[in-house]
C-alpha positions in Angstrom: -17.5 -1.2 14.7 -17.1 2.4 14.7 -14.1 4.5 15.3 -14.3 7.9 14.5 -15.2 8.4 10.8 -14.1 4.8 9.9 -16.4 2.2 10.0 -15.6 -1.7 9.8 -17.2 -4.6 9.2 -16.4 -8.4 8.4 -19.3 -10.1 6.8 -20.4 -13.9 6.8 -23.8 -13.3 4.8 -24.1 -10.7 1.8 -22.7 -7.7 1.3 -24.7 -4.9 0.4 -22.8 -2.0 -1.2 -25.8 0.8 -1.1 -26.4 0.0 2.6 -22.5 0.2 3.4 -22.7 3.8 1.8 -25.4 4.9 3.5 -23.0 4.7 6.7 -20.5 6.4 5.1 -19.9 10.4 7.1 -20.1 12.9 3.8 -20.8 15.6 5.9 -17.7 18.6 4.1 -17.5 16.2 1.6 -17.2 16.8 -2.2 -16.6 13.1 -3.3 -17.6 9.5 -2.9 -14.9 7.0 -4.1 -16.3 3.0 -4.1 -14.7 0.0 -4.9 -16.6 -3.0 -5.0 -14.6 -6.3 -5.3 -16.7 -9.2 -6.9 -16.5 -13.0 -7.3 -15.4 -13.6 -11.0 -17.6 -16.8 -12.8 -14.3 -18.0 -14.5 -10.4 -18.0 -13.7 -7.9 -18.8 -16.7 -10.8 -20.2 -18.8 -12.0 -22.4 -16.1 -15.3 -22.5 -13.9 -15.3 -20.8 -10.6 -18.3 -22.3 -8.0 -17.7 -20.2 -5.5 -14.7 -19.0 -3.2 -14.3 -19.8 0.4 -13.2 -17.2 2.8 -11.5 -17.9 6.2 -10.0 -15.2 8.5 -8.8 -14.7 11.7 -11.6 -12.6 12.1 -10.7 -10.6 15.3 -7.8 -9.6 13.6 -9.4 -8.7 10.6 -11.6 -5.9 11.9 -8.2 -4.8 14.0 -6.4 -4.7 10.2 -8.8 -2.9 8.3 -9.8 -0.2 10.8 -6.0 0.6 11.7 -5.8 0.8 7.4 -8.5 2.7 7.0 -7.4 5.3 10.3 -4.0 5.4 8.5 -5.9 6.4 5.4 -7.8 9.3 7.1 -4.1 10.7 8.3 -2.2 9.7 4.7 -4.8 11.4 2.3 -6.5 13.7 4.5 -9.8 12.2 3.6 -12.9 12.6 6.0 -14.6 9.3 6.6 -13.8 5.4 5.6 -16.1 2.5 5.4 -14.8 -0.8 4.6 -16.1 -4.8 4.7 -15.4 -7.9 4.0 -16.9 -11.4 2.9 -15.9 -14.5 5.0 -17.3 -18.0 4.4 -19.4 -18.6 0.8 -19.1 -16.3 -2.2 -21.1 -17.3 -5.3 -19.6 -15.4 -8.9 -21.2 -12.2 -9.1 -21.5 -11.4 -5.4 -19.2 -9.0 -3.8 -16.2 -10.2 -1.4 -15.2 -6.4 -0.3 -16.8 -3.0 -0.2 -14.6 0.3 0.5 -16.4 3.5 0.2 -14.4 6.9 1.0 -15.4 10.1 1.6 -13.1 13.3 0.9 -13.4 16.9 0.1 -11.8 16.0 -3.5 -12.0 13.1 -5.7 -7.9 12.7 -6.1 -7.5 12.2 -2.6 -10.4 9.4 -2.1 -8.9 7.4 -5.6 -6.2 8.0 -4.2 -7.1 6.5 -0.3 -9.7 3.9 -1.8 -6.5 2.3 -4.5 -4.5 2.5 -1.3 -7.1 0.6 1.2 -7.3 -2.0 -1.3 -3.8 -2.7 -2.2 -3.0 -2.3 2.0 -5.8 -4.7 2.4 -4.7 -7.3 -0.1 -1.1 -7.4 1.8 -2.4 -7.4 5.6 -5.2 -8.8 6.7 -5.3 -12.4 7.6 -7.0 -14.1 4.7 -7.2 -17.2 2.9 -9.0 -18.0 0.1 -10.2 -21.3 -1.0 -11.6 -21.5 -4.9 -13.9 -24.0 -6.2 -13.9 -25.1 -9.4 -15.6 -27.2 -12.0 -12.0 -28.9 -12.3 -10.8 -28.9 -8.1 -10.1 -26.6 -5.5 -7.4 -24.1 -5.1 -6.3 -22.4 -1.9 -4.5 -19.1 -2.0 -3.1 -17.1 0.5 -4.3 -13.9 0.2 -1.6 -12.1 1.8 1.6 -13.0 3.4 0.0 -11.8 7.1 3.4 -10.7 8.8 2.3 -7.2 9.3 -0.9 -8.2 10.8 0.7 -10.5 13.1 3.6 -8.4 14.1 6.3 -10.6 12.6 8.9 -10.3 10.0 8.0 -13.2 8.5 6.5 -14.5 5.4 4.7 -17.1 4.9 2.8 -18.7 2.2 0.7 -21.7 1.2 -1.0 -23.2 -2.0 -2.5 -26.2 -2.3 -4.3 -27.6 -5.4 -6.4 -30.5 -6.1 -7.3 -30.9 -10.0 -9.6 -33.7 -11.0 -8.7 -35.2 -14.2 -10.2 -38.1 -16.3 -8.0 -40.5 -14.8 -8.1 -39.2 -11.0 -6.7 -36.4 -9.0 -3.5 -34.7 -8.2 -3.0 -32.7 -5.5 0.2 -30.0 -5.2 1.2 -28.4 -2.0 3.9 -25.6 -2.2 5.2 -23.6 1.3 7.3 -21.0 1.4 8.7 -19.8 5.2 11.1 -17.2 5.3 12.2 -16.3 9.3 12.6 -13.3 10.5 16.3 -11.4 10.3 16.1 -9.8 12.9 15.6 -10.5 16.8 
């Protein structure tokens, strides 16, 4: 999806970083700022398989290009491109791409740190991570401002398989909105 100079895509096979540059407008432009979000092989000393990414994935693209337009505006930057991983992630693979393109380097660190931090609190993602010892879901963001409410809301679940069995934790946290 294209809308002006931001381009957006969510991703069910592999990201490729240098082919999500090359889309990237850097006509006027006297910097490219990347971030490149990868898989880590371990998490507190333990394992990682892989990570399992679901999305409302109409939303998603809707999140990340209003974001990235917001970003153009904010920083006066020139162009935007930005994707995400849904499904399988193996460690080592990237889960998001954002590549910016300004007339000077502070303001695309600036916009790219901003797009990822904006990212991490709006779009509607969950993340499920498998592990040599169980699987952990995370929420990767509390979604209210990509749903349009003033709520938060929050789930973890974990399953750790010990030597005598499993346990499995569940913890939610609703908080309704305060105002009507």
């Amino acid at each position: 999806m294209s809308i002006g100079q931001v381009i957006v895509r969510v991703e069910s096979k592999k990201l490729v970083p240098e082919n999500l540059r090359s889309l990237l407008n850097i006509d006027e432009c006297g910097s490219v700022v990347s971030f490149v979000g990868l898989t880590r092989g371990t998490d507190d000393g333990v394992s990682v398989k892989r990570l399992e990414f679901d999305a409302w994935e109409e939303k998603l693209s809707d999140v990340l290009r209003e974001i990235s337009e917001l970003s153009i505006e904010k920083f006066k930057i020139h162009s935007v491109v930005i994707a995400h991983r849904v499904g399988i992630v193996h460690p080592s693979e990237p889960i998001v791409c954002i590549h910016v393109g300004s007339k000077h380097r502070g303001a695309g660190f600036e916009a790219c740190s901003w797009l990822i931090t904006e990212l991490k609190s709006q779009a509607p993602l969950w993340k499920k991570e498998v592990r040599i010892d169980g699987e952990i879901w995370i929420s990767v963001n509390l979604m209210a401002p990509a749903v349009g409410f003033d709520c938060l809301y929050s789930t973890v679940t974990s399953t750790i398989n010990g030597e005598e069995g499993s346990t499995s934790v569940s913890y939610t946290h609703l908080t309704l909105p305060t105002t009507p």
